[in-house]
C-alpha positions in Angstrom: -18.7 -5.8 9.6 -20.1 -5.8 12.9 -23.0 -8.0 12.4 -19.9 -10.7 10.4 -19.7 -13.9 12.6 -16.0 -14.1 13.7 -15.7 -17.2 11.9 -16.5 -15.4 8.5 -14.7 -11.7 9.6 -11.3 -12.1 8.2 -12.6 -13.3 4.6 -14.8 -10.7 4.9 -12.6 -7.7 5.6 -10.3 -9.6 2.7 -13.4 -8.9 0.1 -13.9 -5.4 1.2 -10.1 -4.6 0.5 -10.2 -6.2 -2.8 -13.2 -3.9 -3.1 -11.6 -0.6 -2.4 -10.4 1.9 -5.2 -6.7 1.3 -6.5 -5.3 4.5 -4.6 -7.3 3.5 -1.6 -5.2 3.5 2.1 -6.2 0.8 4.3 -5.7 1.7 8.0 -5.1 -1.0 10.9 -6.7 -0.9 14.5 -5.2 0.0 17.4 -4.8 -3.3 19.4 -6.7 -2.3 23.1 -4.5 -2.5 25.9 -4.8 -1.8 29.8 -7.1 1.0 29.9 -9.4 -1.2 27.7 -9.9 -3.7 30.6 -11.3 -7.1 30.4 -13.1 -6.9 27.3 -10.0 -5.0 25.3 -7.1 -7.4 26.8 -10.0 -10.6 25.8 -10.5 -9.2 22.0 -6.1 -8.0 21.2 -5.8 -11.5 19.5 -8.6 -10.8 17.8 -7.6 -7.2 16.4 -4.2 -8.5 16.1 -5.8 -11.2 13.5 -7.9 -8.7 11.7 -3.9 -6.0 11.6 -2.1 -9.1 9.7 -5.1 -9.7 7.2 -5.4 -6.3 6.7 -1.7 -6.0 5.4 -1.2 -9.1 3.8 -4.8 -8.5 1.7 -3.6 -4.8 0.5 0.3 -5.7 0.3 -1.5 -8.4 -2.5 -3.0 -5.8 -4.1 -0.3 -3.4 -3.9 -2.2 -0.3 -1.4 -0.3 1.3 0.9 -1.3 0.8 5.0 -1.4 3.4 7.2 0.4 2.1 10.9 -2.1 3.8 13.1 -1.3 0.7 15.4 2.6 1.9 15.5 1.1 5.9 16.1 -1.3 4.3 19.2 0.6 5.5 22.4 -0.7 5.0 25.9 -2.2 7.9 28.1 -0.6 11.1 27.8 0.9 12.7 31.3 0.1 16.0 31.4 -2.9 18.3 33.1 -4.7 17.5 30.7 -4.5 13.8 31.5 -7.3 11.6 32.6 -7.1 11.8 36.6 -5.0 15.1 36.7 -6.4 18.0 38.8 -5.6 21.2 36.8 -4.6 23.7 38.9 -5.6 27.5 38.3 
């Protein structure tokens, strides 16, 4: 997939799920936000695109989609956070 022309991506990623085993579970991308900078805020449509083909293609064939998008949260806040001294 990363050598498909954007042009061709989307019918490509449709082949490859009509490709996949019946009990297969197709996953969709986490759309880059902030921390991503330029290049993730310039390529969200793009991942946005490739989310909605990826459900409508395995709703059609009747596989189940795992929302990692809706599981994607921003930087946690804790010591262990980028940025956060940890104090001994």
């Amino acid at each position: 997939m990363l050598r498909t022309p954007p042009s061709k991506l989307c019918a490509t990623i449709r082949e490859l799920i009509h490709t996949i085993p019946e009990q297969a579970v197709t996953l969709d991308l986490p759309v880059p936000t902030g921390f991503w900078g330029i290049a993730g805020r310039a390529s969200a449509p793009c991942v946005t695109r490739i989310n909605e083909v990826v459900h409508i293609a395995a709703i059609q064939r009747g596989l189940p989609v795992a929302h990692v998008l809706a599981h994607f949260t921003p930087l946690w806040t804790s010591k262990f956070a980028p940025g956060q001294l940890i104090q001994r």
